[in-house]
C-alpha positions as CSV (number, residue, x, y, z in Angstrom):
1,X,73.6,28.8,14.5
2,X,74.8,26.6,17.4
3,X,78.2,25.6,17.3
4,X,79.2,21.8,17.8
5,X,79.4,20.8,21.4
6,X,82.4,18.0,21.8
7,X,81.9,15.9,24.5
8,X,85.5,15.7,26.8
9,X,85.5,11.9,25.8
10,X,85.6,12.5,22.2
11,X,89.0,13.2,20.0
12,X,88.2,14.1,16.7
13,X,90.8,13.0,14.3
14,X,90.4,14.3,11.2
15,X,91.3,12.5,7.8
16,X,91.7,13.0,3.8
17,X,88.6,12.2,2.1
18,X,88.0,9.1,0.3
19,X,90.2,7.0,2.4
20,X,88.9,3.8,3.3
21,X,92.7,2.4,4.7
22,X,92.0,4.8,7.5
23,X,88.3,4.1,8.6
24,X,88.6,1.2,11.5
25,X,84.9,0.2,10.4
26,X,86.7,-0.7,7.1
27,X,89.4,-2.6,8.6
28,X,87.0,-4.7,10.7
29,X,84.9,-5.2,7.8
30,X,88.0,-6.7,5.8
31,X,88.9,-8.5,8.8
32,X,85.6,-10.4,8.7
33,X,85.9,-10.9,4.9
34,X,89.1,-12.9,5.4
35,X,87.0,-14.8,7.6
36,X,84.3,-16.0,5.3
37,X,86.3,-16.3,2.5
38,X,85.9,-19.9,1.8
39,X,82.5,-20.0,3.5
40,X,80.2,-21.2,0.6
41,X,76.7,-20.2,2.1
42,X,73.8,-21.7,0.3
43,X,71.5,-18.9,0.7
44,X,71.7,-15.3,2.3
45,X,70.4,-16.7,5.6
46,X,73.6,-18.8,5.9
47,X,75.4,-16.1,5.4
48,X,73.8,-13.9,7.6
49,X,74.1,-16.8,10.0
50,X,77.8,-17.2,9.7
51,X,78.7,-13.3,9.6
52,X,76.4,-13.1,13.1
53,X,78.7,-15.6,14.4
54,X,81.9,-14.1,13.1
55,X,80.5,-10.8,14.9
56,X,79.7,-12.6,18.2
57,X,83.4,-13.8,18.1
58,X,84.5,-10.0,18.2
59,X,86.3,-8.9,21.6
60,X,87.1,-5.6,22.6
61,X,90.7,-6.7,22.6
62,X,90.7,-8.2,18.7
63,X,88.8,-4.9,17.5
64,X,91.2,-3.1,18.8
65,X,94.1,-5.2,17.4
66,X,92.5,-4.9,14.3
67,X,91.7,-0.9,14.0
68,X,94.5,0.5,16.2
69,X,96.3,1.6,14.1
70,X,100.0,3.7,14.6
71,X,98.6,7.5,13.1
72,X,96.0,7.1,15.8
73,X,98.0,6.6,18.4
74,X,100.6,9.2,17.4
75,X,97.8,11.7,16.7
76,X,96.6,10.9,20.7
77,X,99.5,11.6,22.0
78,X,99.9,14.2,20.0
79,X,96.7,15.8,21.4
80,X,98.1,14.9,25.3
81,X,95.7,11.5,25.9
């Protein structure tokens, strides 16, 4: 059995099961709900539509606002980065 090969670029942070709070995906996710919440789409495509845009709107710098959170940063420096 081969053992996992970590790339340099890659910190793995490790977290407690079942703990959606701490996945960023999740945070964007809810980021984009808040978004749509008044959107009344008529169908799925205008939905689909609207969240595409809502995507598209998505910088580097507001993804980051979103899902940096403080126990990330703490763990990196932590771990020296």
């Amino acid at each position: 059995m081969e053992r996992l090969q970590i790339p340099d670029n890659i910190i793995l942070l490790f977290q407690p099961a079942h703990s959606p709070e701490l996945n960023p995906i999740e945070q964007v996710w809810q980021y984009l709900k808040r978004r749509l919440r008044w959107l009344l789409p008529k169908n799925i495509d205008d939905l689909r539509i609207a969240l595409y845009a809502e995507i598209g709107k998505l910088t580097k710098t507001i993804i980051a606002s979103i899902a940096g959170r403080q126990y990330i940063l703490v763990a990196l420096s932590v771990a020296g980065f």
